[in-house]
N, C-alpha and C positions, 0 to 999 in steps of 0.2 A: 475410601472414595478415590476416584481415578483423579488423574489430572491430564490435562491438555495443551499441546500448544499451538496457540492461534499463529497463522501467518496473516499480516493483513500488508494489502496492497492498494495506494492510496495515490491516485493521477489526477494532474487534468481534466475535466472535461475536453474532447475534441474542440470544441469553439471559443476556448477558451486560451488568450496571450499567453506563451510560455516564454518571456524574459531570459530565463534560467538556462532554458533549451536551448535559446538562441545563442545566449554565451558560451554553453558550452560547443557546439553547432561551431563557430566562427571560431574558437580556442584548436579545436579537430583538424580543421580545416587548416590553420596555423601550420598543424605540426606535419600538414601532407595530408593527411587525411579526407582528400577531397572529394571522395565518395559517397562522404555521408552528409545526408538529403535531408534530414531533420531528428533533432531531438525531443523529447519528451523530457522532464524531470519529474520527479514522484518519490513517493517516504514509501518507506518499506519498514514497519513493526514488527519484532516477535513479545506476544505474551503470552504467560505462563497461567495457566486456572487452574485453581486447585478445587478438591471437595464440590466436583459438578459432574454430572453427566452429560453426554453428550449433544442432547437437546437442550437443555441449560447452558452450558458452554457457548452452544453456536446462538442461542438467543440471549447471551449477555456479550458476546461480540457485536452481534449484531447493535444492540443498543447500543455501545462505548462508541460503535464507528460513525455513527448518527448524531450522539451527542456531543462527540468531543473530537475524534481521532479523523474526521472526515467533515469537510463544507461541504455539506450538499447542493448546495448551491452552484458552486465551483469544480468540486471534484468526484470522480468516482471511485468505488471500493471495491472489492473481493477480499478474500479470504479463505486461506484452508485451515481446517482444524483434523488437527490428529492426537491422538491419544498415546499419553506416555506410560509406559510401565517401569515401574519399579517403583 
């Protein structure tokens, strides 16, 4: 059975306070960096699936980001998955 690896990509919602951002935002800005106009912060995952295919794969990502990996409430996801050989 093949295996895959998920990228998942987990933000903000747009209208949602980014504390995070902001510190790092005014930390930039610190060091010269006065160009930049706002930050974002977000988690960035890699997992590994093994013994699934590819529609399996991408609908047990999907589920992990809903139940656990992702506030839906809060934030939004993406994700790429690709397939490893060997």
């Amino acid at each position: 059975m093949p295996q895959h690896l998920a990228k998942i990509y987990v933000t903000l919602k747009p209208t949602v306070n980014d504390p995070q951002g902001l510190t790092i935002r005014g930390a930039l800005r610190a060091l010269g960096f006065a160009g930049v106009e706002s930050v974002r912060a977000g988690k960035y995952l890699e997992l590994r699936i093994a013994d699934t295919e590819a529609d399996e794969a991408k609908s047990r990502v999907e589920d992990m980001c809903r139940k656990l990996l992702a506030n839906p409430v809060i934030e939004d996801y993406h994700f790429e998955l690709t397939r490893l050989d060997g």
